[in-house]
TIPADO-548358 format. One record per residue: x, y, z of N, C-alpha, C in turn. Coordinates in steps of 0.1 Angstrom, whole numbers, padded with zeros to 4 digits, always signed. Layout:
% residues N
XYZXYZXYZ
...
//
This chain:
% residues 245
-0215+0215-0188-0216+0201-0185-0209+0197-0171
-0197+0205-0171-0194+0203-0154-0201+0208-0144
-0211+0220-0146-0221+0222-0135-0227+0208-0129
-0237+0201-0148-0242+0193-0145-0237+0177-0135
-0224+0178-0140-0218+0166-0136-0214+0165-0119
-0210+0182-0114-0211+0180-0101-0226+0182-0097
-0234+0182-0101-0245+0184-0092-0247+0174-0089
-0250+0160-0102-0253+0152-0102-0243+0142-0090
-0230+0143-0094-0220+0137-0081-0227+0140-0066
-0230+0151-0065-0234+0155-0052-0245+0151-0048
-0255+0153-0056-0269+0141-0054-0264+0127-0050
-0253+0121-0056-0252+0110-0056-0244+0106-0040
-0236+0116-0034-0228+0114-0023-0236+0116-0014
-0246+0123-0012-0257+0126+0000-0270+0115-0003
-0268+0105-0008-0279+0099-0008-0277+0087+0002
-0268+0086+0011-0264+0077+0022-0259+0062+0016
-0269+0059+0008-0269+0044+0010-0263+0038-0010
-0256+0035-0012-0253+0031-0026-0249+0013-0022
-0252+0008-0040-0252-0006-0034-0234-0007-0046
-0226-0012-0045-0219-0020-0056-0221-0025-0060
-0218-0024-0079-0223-0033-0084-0211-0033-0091
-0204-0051-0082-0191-0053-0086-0193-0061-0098
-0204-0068-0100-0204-0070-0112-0216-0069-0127
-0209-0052-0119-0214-0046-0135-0206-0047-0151
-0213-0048-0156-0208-0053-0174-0195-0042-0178
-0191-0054-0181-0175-0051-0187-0173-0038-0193
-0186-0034-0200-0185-0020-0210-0190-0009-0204
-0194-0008-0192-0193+0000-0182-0178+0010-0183
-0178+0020-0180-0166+0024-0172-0167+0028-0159
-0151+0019-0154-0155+0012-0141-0138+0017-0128
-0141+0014-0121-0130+0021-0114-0125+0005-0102
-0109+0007-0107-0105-0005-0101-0093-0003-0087
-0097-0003-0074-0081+0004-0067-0077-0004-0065
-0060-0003-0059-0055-0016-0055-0053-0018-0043
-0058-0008-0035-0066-0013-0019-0076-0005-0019
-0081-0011-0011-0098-0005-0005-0099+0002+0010
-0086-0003+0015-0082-0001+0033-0085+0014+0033
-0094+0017+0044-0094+0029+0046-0079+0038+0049
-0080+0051+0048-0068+0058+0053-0057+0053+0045
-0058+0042+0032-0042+0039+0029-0042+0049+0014
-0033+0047+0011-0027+0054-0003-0029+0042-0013
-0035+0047-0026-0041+0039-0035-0039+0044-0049
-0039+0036-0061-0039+0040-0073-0054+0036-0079
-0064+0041-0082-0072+0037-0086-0072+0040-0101
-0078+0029-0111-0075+0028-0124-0090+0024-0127
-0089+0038-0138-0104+0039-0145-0101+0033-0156
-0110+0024-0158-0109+0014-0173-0123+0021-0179
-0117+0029-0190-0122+0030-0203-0125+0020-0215
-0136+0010-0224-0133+0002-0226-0143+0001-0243
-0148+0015-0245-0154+0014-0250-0156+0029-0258
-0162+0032-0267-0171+0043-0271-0188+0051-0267
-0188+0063-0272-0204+0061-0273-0210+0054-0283
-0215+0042-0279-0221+0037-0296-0208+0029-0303
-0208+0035-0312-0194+0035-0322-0185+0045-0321
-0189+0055-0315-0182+0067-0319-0167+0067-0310
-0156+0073-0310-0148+0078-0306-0146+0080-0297
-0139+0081-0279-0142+0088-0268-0130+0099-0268
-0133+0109-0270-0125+0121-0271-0120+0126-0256
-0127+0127-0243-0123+0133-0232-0133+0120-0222
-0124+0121-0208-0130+0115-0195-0130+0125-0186
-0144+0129-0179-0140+0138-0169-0143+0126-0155
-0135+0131-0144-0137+0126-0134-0142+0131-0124
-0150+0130-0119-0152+0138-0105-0147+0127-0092
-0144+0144-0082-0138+0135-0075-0142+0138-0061
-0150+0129-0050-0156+0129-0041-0151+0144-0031
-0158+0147-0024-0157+0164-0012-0146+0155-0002
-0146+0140+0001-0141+0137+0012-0124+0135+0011
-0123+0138-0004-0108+0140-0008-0108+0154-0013
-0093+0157-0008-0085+0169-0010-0076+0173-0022
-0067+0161-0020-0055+0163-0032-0056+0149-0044
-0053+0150-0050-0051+0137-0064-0043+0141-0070
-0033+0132-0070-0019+0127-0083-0027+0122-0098
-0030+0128-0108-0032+0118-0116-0022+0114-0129
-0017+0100-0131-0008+0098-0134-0010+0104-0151
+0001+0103-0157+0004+0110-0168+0000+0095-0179
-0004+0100-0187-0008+0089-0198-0004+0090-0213
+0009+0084-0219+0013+0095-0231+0003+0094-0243
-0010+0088-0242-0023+0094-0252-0032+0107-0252
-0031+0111-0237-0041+0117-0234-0032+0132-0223
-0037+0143-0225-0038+0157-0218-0046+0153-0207
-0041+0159-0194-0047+0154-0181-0046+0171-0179
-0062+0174-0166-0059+0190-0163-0067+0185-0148
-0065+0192-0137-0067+0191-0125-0080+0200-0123
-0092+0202-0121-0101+0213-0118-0101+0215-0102
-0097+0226-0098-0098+0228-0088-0109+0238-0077
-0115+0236-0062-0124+0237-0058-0120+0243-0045
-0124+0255-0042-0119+0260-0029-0128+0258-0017
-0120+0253-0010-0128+0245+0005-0134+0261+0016
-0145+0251+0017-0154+0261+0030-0145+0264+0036
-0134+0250+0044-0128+0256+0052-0113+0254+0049
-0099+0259+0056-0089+0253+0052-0088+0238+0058
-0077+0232+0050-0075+0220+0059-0059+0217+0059
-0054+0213+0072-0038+0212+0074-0033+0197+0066
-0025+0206+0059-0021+0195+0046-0004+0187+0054
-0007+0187+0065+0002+0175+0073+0020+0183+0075
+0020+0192+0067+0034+0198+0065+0034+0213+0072
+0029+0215+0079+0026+0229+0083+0018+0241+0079
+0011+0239+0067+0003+0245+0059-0011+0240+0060
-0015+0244+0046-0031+0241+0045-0033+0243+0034
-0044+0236+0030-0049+0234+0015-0058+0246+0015
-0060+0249+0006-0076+0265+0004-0082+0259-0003
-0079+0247-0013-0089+0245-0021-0084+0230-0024
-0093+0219-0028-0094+0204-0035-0094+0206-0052
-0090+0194-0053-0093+0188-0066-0107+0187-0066
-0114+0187-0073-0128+0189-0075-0132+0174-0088
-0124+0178-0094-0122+0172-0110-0108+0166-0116
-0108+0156-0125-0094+0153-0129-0107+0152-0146
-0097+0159-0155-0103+0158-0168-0088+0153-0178
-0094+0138-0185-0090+0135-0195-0089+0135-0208
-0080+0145-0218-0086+0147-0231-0076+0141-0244
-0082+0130-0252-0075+0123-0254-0067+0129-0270
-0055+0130-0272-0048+0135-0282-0047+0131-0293
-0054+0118-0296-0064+0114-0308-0073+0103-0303
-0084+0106-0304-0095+0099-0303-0093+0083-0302
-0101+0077-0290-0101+0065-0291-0110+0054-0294
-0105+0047-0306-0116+0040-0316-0126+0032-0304
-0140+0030-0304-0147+0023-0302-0137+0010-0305
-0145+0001-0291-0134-0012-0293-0122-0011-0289
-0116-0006-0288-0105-0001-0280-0101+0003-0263
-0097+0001-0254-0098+0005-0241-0086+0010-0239
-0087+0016-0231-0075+0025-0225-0076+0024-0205
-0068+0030-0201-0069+0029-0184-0065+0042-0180
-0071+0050-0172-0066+0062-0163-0062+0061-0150
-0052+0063-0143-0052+0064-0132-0045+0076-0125
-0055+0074-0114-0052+0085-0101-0044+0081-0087
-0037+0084-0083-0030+0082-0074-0036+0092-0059
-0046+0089-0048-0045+0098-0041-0047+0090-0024
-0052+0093-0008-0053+0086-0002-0063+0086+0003
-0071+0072+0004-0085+0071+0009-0090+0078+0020
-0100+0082+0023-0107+0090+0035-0104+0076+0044
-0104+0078+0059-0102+0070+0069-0116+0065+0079
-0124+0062+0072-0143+0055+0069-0143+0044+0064
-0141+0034+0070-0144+0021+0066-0159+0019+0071
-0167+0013+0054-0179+0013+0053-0182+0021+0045
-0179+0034+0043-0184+0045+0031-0181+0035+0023
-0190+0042+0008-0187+0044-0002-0186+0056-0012
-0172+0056-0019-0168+0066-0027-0174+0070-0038
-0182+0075-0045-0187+0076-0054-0177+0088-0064
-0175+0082-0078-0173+0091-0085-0174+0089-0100
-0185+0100-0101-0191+0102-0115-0188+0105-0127
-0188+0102-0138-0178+0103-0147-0188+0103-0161
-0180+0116-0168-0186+0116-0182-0174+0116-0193
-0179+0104-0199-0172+0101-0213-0175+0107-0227
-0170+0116-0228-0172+0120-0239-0169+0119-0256
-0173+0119-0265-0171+0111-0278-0172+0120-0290
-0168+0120-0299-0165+0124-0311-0184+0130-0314
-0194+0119-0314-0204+0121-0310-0213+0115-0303
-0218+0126-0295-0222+0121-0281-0216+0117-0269
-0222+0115-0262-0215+0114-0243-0223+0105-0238
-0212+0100-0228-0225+0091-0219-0222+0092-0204
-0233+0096-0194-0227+0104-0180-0227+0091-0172
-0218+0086-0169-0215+0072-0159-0217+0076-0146
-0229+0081-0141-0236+0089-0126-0244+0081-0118
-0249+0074-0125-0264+0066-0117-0256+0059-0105
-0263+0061-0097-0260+0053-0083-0274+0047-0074
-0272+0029-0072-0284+0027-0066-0292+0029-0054
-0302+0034-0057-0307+0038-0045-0314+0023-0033
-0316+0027-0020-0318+0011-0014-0327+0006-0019
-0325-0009-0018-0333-0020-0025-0332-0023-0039
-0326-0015-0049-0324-0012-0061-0308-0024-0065
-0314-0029-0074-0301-0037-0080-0290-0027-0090
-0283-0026-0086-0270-0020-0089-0271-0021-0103
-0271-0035-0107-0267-0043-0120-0281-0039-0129
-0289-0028-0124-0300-0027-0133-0301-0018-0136
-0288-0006-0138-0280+0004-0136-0280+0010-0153
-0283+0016-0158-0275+0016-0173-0264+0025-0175
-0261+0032-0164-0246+0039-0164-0245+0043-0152
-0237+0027-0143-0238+0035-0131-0227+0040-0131
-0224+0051-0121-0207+0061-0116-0203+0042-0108
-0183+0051-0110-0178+0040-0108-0178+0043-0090
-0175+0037-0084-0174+0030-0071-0166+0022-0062
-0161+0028-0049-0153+0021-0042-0156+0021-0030
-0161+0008-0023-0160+0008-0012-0152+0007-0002
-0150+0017+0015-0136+0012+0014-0137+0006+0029
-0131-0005+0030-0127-0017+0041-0117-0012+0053
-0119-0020+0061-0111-0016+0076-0097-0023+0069
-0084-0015+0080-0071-0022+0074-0071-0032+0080
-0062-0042+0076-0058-0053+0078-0049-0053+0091
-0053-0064+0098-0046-0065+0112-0029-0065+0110
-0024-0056+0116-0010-0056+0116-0005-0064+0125
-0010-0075+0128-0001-0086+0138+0009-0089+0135
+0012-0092+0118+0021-0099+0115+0031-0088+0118
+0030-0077+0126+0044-0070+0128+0050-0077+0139
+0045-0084+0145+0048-0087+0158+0065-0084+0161
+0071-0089+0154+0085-0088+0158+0091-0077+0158
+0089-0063+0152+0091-0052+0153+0087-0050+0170
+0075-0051+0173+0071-0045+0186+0081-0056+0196
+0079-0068+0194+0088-0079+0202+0102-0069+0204
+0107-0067+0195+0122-0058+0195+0118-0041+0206
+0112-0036+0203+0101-0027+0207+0103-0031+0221
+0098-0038+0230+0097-0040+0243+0108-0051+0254
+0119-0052+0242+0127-0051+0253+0131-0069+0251
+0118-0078+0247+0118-0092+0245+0129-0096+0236
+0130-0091+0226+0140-0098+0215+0154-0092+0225
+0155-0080+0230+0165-0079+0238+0172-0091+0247
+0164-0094+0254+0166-0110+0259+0173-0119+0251
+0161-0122+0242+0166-0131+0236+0176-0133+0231
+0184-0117+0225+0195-0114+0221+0206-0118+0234
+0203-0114+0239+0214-0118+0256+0212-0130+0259
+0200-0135+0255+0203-0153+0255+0216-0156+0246
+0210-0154+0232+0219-0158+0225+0235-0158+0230
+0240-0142+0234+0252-0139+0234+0257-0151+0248
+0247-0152+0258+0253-0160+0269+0254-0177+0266
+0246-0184+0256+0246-0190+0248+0259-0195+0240
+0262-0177+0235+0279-0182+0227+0290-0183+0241
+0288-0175+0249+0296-0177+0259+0296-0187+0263
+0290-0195+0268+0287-0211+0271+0293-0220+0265
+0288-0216+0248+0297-0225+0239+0314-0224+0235
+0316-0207+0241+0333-0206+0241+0340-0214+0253
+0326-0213+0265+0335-0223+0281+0337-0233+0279
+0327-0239+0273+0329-0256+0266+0336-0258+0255
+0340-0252+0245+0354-0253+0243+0363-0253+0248
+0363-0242+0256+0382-0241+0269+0378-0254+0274
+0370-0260+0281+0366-0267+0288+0387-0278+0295
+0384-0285+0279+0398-0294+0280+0408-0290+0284
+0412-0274+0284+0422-0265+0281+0428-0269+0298
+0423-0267+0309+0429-0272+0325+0432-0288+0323
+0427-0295+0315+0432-0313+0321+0444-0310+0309
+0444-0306+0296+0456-0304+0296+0471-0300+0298
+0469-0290+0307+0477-0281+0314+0481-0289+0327
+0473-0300+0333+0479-0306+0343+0484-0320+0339
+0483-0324+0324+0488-0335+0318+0503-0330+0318
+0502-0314+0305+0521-0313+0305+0519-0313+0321
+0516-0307+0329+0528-0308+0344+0530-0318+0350
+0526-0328+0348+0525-0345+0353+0537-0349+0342
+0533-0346+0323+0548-0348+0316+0559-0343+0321
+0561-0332+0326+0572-0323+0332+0579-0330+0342
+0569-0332+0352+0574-0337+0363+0581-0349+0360
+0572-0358+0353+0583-0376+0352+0595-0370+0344
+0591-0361+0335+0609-0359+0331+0618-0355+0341
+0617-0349+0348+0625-0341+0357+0628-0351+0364
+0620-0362+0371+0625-0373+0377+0636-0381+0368
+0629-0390+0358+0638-0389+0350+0651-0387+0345
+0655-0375+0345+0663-0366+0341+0674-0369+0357
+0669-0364+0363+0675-0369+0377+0679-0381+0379
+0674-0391+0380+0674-0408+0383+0689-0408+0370
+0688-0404+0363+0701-0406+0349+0710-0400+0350
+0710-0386+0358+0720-0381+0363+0728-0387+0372
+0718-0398+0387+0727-0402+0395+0733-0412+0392
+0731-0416+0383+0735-0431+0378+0743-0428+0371
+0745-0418+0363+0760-0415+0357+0771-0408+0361
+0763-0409+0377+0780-0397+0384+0793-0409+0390
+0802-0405+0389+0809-0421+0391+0811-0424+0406
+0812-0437+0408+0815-0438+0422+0827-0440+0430
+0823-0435+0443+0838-0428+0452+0843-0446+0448
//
């Protein structure tokens, strides 16, 4: 079944053009990330939500696109998670000095008691989007069941309504990032401007320490103007108390 499931994945990734169909029916299983930005780090959560029929879904396999390498998939305490792994044509430098020999190929879920029809569950994977804004990710998925399976692979071909799909693979398109303007004030600090402004400020408090002293000199020449009438003072009382010849 996993021959068939990647072949089918792979028909599905070389066919250029897929449409989304974001609103395909609820009982679908469907793939939700929490960004779409190319190049970012993402959890995407596979909503399981259903059975085959009535029956039970006993395992999820996932496939997982050639244009990804590595996947985290998170732990689920219903279900046994196992990673299938795929050794690459070529190596690829895994950012740390090394190199990967081989991808995730597959993430298979197998569930540790069956999940009633009617019932949903969520899987997620943690890995980071290819840096292709405009692709679309395709990954094919078979749900398997107590009895029977149902291969969630179909993907629309052009002109084809998505929504006319009876099991399409789930799907993510992924979008350019979002303008980082709102950093501005990092880079502002960055070139030197906030530096200014910082030296505004400090000359600023300086300003406001000189204008406090400000009073501090007309004081200082008030006592010496009080000094002085004393001392006259003090004098004028002296001569008037010395006795006369």
């Amino acid at each position: 079944m996993r021959k068939t499931l990647r072949a089918v994945g792979a028909a599905a990734l070389t066919t250029g053009i897929v449409v989304v169909g974001a609103g395909a029916a609820a009982a679908h299983v469907t793939v939700t990330p929490d960004t779409t930005d190319a190049g970012a780090y993402a959890l995407l959560t596979f909503g399981v939500p259903h059975g085959c029929g009535d029956s039970p879904t006993t395992k999820v396999s996932i496939q997982v696109p050639e244009q990804i390498v590595t996947v985290t998939p998170t732990v689920n305490p219903g279900w046994d998670v196992e990673k299938v792994m795929a050794a690459l044509d070529e190596p690829v430098d895994d950012g740390h000095g090394g190199q990967y020999t081989e991808r995730v190929a597959e993430v298979v879920y197998t569930a540790k008691a069956p999940l009633p029809d009617g019932y949903r569950d969520a899987l997620v994977l943690s890995l980071q989007l290819p840096d292709a804004a405009g692709d679309t990710l395709v990954f094919p998925t078979v749900q398997e069941c107590a009895e029977g399976e149902t291969a969630w692979v179909q993907v629309a071909a052009e002109g084809e309504d998505g929504h006319d799909l009876e099991a399409p693979a789930p799907l993510v398109e992924l979008t350019a990032a979002e303008d980082e303007g709102h950093d501005a004030p990092a880079e502002t600090v960055a070139d030197g401007s906030a530096g200014d402004t910082a030296d505004a400020d400090a000359s600023g408090d300086v300003a406001s320490a000189g204008a406090s002293d400000g009073p501090a000199p007309a004081l200082t020449w008030t006592a010496l103007v009080l000094a002085a009438a004393g001392l006259v003072l003090g004098a004028l009382g002296f001569v008037r108390s010395r006795p006369r010849a």
